[in-house]
GUVEXTI-596585 format. One record per residue (C-alpha): y, x, z; residue number from 1. Coordinates in steps of 0.2 Angstrom, whole numbers, plus 5000, padded with zeros to 4 digits. Layout:
REM GUVEXTI-596585
R     v     u     w  num
R     Y     X     Z  NUM
...
//
This chain:
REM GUVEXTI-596585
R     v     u     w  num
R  5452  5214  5391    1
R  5459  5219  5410    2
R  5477  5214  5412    3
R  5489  5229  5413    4
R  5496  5223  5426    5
R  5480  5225  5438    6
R  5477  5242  5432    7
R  5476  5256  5446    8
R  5478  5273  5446    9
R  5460  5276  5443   10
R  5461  5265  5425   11
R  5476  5275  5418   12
R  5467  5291  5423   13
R  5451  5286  5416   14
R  5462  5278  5399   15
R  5471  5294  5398   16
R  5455  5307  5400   17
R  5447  5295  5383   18
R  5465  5298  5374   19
R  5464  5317  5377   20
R  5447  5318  5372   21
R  5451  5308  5358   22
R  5464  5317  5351   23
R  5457  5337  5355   24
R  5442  5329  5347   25
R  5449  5322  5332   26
R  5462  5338  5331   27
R  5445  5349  5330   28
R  5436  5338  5316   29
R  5453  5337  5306   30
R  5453  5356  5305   31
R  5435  5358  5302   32
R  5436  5348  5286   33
R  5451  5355  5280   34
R  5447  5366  5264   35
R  5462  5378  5266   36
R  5451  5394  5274   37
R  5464  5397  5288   38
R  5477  5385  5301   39
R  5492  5393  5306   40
R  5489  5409  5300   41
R  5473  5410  5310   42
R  5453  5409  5304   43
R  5449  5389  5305   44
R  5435  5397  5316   45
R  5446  5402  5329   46
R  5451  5386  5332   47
R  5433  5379  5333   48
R  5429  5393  5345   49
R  5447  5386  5354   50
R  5440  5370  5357   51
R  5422  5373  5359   52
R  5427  5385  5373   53
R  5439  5373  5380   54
R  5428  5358  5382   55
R  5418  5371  5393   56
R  5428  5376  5404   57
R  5433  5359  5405   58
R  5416  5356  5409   59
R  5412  5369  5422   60
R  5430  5369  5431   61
R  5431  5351  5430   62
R  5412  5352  5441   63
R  5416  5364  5448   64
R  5432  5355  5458   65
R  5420  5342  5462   66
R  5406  5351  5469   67
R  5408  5357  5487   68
R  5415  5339  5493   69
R  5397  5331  5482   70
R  5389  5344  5491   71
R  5394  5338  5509   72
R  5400  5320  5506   73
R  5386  5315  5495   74
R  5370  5328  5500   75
R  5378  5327  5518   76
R  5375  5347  5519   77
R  5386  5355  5533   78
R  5402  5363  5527   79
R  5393  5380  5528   80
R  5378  5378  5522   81
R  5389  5370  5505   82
R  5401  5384  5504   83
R  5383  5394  5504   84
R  5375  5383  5491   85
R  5392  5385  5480   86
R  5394  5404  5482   87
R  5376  5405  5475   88
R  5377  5394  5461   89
R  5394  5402  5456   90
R  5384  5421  5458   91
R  5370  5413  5447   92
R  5384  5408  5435   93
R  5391  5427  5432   94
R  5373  5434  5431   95
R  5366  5426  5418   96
R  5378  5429  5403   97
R  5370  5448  5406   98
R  5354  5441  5399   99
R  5362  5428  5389  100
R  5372  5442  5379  101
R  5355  5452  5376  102
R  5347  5441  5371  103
R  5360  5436  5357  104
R  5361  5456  5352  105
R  5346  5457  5351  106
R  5337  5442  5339  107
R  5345  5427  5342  108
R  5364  5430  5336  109
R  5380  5424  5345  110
R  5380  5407  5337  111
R  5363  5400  5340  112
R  5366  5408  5358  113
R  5380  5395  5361  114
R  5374  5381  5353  115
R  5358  5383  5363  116
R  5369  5387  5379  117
R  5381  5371  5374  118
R  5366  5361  5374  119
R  5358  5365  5390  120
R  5376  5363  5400  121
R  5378  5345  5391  122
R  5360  5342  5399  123
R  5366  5348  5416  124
R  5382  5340  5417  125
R  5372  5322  5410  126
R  5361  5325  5422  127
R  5374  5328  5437  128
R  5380  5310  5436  129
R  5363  5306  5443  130
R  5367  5301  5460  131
R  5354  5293  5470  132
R  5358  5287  5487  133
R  5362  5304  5495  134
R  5357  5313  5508  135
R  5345  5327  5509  136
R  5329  5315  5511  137
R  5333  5307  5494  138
R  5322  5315  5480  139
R  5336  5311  5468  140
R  5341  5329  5475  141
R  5330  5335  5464  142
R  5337  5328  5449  143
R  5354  5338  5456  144
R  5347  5356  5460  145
R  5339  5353  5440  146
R  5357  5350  5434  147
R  5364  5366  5443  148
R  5349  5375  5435  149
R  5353  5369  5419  150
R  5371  5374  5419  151
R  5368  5394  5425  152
R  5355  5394  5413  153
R  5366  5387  5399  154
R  5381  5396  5404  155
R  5371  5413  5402  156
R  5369  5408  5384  157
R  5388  5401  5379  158
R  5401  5411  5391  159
R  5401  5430  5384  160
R  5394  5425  5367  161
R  5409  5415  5362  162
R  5420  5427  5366  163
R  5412  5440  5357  164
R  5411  5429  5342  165
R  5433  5427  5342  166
R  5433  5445  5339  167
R  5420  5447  5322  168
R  5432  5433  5314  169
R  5444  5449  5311  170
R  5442  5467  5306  171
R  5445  5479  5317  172
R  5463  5485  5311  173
R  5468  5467  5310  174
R  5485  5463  5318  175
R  5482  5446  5321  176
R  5468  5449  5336  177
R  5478  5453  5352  178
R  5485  5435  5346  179
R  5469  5427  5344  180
R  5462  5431  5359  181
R  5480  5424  5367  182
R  5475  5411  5359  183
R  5458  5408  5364  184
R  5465  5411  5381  185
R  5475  5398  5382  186
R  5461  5385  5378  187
R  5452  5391  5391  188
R  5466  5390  5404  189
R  5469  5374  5396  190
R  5452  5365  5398  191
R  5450  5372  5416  192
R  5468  5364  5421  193
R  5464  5347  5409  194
R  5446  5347  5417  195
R  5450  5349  5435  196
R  5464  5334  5435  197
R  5454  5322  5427  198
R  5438  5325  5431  199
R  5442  5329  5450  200
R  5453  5314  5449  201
R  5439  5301  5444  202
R  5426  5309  5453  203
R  5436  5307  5470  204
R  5442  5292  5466  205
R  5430  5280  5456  206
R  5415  5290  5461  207
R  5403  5306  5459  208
R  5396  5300  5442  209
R  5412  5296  5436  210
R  5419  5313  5439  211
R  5401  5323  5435  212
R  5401  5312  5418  213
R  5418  5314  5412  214
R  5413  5332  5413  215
R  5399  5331  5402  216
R  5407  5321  5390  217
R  5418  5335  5388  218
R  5403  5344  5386  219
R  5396  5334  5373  220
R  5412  5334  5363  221
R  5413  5353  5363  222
R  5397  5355  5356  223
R  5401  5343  5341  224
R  5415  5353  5337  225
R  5406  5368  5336  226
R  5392  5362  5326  227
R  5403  5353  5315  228
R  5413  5369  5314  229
R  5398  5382  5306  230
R  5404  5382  5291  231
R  5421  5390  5294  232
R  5415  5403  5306  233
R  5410  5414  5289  234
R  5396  5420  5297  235
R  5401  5426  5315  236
R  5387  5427  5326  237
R  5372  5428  5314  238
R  5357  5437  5321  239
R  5358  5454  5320  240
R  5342  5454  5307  241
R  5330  5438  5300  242
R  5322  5431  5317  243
R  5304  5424  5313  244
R  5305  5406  5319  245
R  5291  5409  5331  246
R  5301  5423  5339  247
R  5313  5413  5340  248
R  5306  5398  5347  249
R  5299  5411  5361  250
R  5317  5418  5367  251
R  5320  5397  5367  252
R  5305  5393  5379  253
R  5312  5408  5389  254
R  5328  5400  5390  255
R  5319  5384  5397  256
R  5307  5392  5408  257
R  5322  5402  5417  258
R  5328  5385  5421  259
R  5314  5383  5434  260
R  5315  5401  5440  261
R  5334  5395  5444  262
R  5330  5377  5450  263
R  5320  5389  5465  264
R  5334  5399  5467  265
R  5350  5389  5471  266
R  5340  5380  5482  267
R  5334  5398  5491  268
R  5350  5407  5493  269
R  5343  5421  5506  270
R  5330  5427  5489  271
R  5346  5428  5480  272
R  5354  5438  5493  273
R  5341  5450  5493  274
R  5339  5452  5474  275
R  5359  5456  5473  276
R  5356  5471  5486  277
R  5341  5476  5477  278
R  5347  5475  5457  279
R  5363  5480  5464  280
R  5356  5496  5472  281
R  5344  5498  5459  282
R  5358  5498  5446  283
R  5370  5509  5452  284
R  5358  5523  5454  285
R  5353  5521  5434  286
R  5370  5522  5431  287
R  5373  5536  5443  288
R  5357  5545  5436  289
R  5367  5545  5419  290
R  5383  5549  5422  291
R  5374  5567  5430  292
R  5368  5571  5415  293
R  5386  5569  5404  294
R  5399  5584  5403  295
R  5414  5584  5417  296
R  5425  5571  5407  297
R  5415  5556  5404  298
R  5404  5560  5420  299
R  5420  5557  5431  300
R  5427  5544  5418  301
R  5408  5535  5425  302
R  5414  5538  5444  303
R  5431  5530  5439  304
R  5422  5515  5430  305
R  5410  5515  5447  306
R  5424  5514  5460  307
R  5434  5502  5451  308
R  5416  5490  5449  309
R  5414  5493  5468  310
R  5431  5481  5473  311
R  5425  5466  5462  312
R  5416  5460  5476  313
R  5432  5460  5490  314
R  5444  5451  5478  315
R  5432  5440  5472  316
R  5423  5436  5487  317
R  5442  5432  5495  318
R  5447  5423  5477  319
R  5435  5413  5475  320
R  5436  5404  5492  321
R  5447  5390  5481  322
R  5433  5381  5477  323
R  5426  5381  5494  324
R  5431  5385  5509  325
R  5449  5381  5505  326
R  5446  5367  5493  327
R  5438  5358  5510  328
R  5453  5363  5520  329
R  5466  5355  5508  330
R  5456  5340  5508  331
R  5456  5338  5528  332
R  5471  5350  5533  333
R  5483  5350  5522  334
R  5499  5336  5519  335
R  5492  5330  5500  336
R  5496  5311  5502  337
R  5487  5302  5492  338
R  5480  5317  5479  339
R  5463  5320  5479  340
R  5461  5337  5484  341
R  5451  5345  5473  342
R  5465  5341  5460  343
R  5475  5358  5466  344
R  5460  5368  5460  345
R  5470  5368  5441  346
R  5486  5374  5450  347
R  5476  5394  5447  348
R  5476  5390  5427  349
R  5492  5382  5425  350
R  5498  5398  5434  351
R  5489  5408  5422  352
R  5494  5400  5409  353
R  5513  5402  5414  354
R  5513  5422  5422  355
R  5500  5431  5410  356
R  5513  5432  5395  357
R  5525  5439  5408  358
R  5512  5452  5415  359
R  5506  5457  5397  360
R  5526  5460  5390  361
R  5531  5468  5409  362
R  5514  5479  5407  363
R  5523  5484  5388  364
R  5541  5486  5394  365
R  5534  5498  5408  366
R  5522  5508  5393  367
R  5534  5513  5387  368
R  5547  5519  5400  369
R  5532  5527  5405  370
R  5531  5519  5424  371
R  5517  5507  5421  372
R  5505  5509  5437  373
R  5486  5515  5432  374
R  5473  5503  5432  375
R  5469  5509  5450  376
R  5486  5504  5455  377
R  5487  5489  5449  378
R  5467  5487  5457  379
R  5478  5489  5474  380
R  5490  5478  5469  381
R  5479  5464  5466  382
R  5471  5466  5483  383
R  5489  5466  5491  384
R  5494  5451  5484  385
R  5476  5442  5488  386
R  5477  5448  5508  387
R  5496  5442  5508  388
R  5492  5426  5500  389
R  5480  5421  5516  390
R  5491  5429  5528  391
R  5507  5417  5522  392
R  5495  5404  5521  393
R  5491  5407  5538  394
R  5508  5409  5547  395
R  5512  5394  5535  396
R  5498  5383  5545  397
R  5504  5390  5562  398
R  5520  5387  5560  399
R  5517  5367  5561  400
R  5505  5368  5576  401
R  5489  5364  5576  402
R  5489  5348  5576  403
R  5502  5344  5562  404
R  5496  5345  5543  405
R  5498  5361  5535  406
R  5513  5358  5520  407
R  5506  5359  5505  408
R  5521  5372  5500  409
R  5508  5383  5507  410
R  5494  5381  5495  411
R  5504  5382  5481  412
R  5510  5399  5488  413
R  5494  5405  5491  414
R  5487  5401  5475  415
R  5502  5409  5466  416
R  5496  5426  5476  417
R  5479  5425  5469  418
R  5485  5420  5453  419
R  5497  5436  5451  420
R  5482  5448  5460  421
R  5467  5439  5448  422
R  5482  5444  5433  423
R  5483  5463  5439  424
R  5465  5464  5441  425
R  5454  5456  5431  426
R  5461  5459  5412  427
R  5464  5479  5419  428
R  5446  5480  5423  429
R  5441  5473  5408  430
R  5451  5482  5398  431
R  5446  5498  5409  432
R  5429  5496  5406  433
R  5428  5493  5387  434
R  5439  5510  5387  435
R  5431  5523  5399  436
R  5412  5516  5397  437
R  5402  5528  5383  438
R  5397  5520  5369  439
R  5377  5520  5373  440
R  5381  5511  5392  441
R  5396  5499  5387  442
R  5386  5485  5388  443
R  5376  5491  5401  444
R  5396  5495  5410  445
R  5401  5479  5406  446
R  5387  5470  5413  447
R  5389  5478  5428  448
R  5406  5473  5431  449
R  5401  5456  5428  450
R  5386  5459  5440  451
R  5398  5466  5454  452
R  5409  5449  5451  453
R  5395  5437  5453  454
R  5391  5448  5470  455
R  5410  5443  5474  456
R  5404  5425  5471  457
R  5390  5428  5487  458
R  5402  5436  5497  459
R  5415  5421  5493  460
R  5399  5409  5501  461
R  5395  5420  5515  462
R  5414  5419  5522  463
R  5416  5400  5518  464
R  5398  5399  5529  465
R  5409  5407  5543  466
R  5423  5397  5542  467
R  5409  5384  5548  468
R  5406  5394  5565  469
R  5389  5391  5573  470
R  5391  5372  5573  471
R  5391  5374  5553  472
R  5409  5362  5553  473
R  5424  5368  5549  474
R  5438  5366  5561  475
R  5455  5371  5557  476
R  5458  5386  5571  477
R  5440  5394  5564  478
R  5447  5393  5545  479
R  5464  5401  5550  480
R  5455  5415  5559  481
R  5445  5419  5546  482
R  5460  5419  5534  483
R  5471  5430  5543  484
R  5454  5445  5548  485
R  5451  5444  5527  486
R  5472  5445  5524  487
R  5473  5459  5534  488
R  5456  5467  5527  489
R  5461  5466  5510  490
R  5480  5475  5513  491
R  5472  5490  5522  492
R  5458  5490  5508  493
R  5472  5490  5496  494
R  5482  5503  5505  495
R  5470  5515  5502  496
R  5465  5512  5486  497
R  5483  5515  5481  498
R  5482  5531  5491  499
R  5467  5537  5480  500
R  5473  5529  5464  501
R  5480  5547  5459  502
R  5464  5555  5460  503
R  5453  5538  5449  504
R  5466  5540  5436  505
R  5464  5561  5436  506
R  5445  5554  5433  507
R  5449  5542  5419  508
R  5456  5557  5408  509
R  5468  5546  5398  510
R  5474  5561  5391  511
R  5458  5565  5378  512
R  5452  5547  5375  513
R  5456  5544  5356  514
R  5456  5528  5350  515
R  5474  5521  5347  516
R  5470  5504  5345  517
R  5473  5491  5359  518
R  5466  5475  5351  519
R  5448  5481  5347  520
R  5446  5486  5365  521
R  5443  5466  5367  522
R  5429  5470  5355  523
R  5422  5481  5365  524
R  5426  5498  5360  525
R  5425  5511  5370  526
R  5440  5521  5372  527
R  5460  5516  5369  528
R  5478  5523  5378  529
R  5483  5520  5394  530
R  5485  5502  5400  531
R  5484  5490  5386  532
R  5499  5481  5380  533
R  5488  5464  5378  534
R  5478  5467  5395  535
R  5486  5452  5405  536
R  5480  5443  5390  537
R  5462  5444  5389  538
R  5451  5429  5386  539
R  5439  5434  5401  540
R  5451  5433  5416  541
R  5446  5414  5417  542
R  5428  5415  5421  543
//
């Protein structure tokens, strides 16, 4: 056995991710066993749903951390042809839960959705530890753009269904669901900030496969849990009628045979750009051809839903520059010491984890005075505070010179900007959506606004590409530049969706929508009050 004493930082790391997993895994199995039908006033399925989510998002973020440094330290791509390669594999990831979630409505059912999902990301994530010798000349690149394949395909399968499958543990008049989705919420916060500190942690410091393998462990141990947990889910997620097994096996090969259609595209980002425009165009004009043909209220309750689905790309596309173009920065601009860089990417979930139970009781206290904004309103809010965040990042970085480390004050401030903005737009707009949507398009609505957000994830790569310049290298200067034209952008962008947030509201018609209930609109209902009490709560915000 090593000696203590000739431990380094890499070993407690690595000794403290085997405890954690050790004991979440271990809390999991102790549950799942227990004959009592409930834990903690909750539905033991709850808690196998917690952790098989958790392990997830431990998985994806934890990758996720890692990715744009493998891509250009290990793949020796240019910074902007990585940021590009990350913004398309993050769009790829928000795309497919669209199919992912139909194909679960209709025949396979939630559960074997996951667990068919759950096994394809264990693959990927295994299959990301495969290093090679780098380069772009090593076929062992192969191996990589299969694993990315793998995990888009998968996640299609496991990210929307698990959620859905939270909400049929509990009736729809059930007090107890605004609380467990808080629940749920938490563990995914949880395995993004866990996944991203340990997993970032070894990949930067012991190596890539370190790092890509702690994440698939992670992986692995979710998907015990949830198998192991089938029997307390009380028959959630069922197909929605008997599946022959031929049928089934055919939605399966599907499954499988996307993988190669998305092996091709992450590799071909320009076809992805082109199908975005097209789908996109081709999508708002459906929904455009049915809005026409409702009466006034729900036909301006569409336009509503349709200019609120048009900002996802801006915020998202600015937001999601943390995993690229700012990740790389902190790692080569920013005062950090001796911390990997890529270990800041879990300062957005502790923050969540921190300020959404503040949003969700200030978003009550001001219900009921009367003064909370509409979800328009908040809509301007987000983008304010996600254009302020570069902008005080920027002066931050100036204020040093340029040849003097930004301090890593800054990037602590910028992600609390983006945290509070993601918090005042991306539970609303779910919430909104499930509300204003009619019943025969909600999913159709909701799938759109997911559609719109991995759009956002493009737009996130195209402006880490230009923070490369023509050279394809970041510089310092170029990034700052960039920063400060998106800052500014997104203020005057906000300014005037807060000018016209009178008028989206008139369209919302609040006033006539009849369903009193807040916690079922996390099920997906279609229409509810005002702002919901529980919308800084949602389980989606973490995607």
């Amino acid at each position: 056995m090593k000696d203590m004493a000739l431990w380094n930082e890499g070993d407690w790391i690595a000794a403290i991710a085997v405890v954690v997993l050790g004991l979440f895994l271990a809390t999991g199995a102790k549950i799942a066993v227990q004959k009592e039908p409930e834990f903690a006033g909750h539905p033991k399925g709850l808690y196998m749903l917690f952790f098989a989510e958790m392990w997830e998002r431990f998985s994806y973020y934890g990758m996720r951390a890692l990715l744009i440094f493998y891509l250009t330290q290990h793949w020796l791509f240019s910074d902007g042809q990585s940021t590009l390669i990350y913004g398309a594999y993050t769009s790829l990831v928000y795309i497919t839960p669209v199919l992912g979630g139909w194909a679960a409505d209709r025949y396979l059912g939630q559960r074997k959705a996951v667990l068919f999902g759950g096994i394809l990301l264990a693959l990927g994530h295994g299959f990301m530890a495969v290093e090679g010798v780098g380069g772009q000349s090593d076929p062992t690149i192969n191996v990589f753009w299969f694993a990315l394949a793998l995990i888009i395909v998968g996640s299609g399968f496991l990210k929307a269904n698990i959620s859905v499958m939270v909400g049929q543990l509990y009736s729809l008049t059930d007090l107890r669901r605004d609380g467990a989705y808080t629940i749920f919420y938490m563990g995914i916060n949880a395995g993004a900030a866990f996944g991203v500190i340990l997993a970032g942690y070894l990949g930067q410091t012991l190596g890539w496969a370190y790092g890509f393998g702690l994440a698939g462990i992670g992986m692995l141990a979710g998907l015990v849990v949830f198998v192991l947990g089938k029997k307390v889910l009380l028959g959630a997620g069922e197909p929605p009628a008997p599946l022959a097994r031929s049928k089934e096996l055919a939605v399966y090969g599907a499954g499988v045979a996307s993988v190669a259609v998305m092996w091709a595209l992450v590799q071909y980002v320009d076809v992805i750009q082109s199908l975005l425009i097209v789908s996109g165009l081709a999508l708002l004009g459906y929904v455009l051809f049915q809005a026409f043909k409702l009466p006034k209220e729900p036909r301006e309750r569409i336009f509503a839903i349709l200019f609120l689905v048009a900002l996802n790309p801006l915020f998202w596309g600015l937001f999601e520059q943390a995993g690229g173009s700012l990740n790389l920065y902190t790692d080569r601009y920013v005062s950090i010491g001796d911390v990997p860089a890529s270990v800041f990417q879990s300062i957005n979930s502790i923050y969540i984890i921190l300020f959404a139970p503040v949003f969700a009781a200030v978003w009550a206290y001001l219900g009921r005075k009367g003064l909370e904004p509409s979800a328009p309103a908040k809509f301007a809010l987000a983008l304010f505070q996600v254009g302020l965040g570069f902008l005080i990042f920027v002066w931050g970085a100036n204020s040093v010179g340029p040849e003097v480390a930004t301090p890593v004050l800054f990037v602590f401030l910028i992600y609390l900007l983006h945290t509070t903005g993601e918090l005042c737009l991306s539970p609303v707009g779910l919430s909104a959506m499930n509300r204003l949507a009619p019943g025969f398009m909600a999913s159709l609505i909701m799938g759109a606004w997911f559609y719109m957000s991995a759009v956002g994830n493009f737009v996130a790569g195209k402006i880490g590409e230009a923070t490369g310049g023509e050279s394809g290298e970041m510089t310092k200067g170029a990034v700052l530049d960039i920063y400060n034209q998106i800052g500014w952008v997104a203020i005057g962008v906000g300014a005037v969706v807060l000018a016209l947030s009178p008028l989206v509201k008139k369209w919302m018609h609040l006033d006539t929508l009849k369903d009193d209930s807040v916690g079922d609109d996390l099920l997906g209902q279609t229409e509810g009050p005002g702002e919901a009490q529980g919308a800084g709560v949602h389980p989606a915000t973490k995607g």
